[in-house]
C-alpha positions in Angstrom: -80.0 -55.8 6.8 -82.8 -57.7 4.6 -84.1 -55.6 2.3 -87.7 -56.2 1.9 -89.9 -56.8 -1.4 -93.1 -54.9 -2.0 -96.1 -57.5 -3.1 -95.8 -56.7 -6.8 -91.8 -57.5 -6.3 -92.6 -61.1 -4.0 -94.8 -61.8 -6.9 -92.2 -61.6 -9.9 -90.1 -63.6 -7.5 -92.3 -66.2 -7.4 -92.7 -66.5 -11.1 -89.3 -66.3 -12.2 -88.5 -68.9 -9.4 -91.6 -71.3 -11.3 -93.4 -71.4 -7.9 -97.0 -71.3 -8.2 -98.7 -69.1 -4.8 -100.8 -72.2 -3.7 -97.2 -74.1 -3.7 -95.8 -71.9 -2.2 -98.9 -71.5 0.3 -98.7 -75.1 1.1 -95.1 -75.3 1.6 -94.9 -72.7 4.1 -97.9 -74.1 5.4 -100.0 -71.1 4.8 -103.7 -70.0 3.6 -103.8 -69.8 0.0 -106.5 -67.2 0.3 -104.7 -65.1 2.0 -101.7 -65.6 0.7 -103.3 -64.2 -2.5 -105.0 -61.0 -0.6 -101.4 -60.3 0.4 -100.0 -60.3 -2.9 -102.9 -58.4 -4.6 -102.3 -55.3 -1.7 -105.7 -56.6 0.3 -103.9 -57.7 3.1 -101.5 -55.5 4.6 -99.8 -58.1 6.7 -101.0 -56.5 10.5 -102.0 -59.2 12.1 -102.6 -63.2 12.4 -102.5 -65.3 9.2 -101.7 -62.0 6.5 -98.9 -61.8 8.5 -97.2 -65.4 8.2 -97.9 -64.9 4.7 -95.8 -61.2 4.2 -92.7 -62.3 6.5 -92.6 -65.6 4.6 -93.0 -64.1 1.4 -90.2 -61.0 2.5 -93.0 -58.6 2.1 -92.6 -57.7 6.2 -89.5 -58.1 8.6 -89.9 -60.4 11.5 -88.2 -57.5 13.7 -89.8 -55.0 15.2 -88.6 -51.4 14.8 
């Protein structure tokens, strides 16, 4: 089981990995905007775009429950 990072945690990971957001954004081919909201707690991750950007950032399981 993959134990999933809150959006303050994803962010430290970042950091401590030296991976700026937009990067990381454009590496998983994602919108930097919104990959921001999602880190800040703006974006919950429901739906559409927010929600590429919390499973690739381990903020949100791809399985559904």
């Amino acid at each position: 089981m993959k134990i999933l990072k809150t959006p303050q945690e994803a962010k430290l990971w970042l950091q401590a990995q030296g991976i700026s957001i937009a990067d990381f954004s454009r590496d998983h081919g994602l919108d930097q905007a919104t990959t921001y909201q999602v880190l800040a707690g703006r974006k919950k991750g429901y739906r559409g775009k927010a929600h590429k950007a919390a499973l690739a950032l381990g903020i949100k399981s791809g399985i559904d429950a």
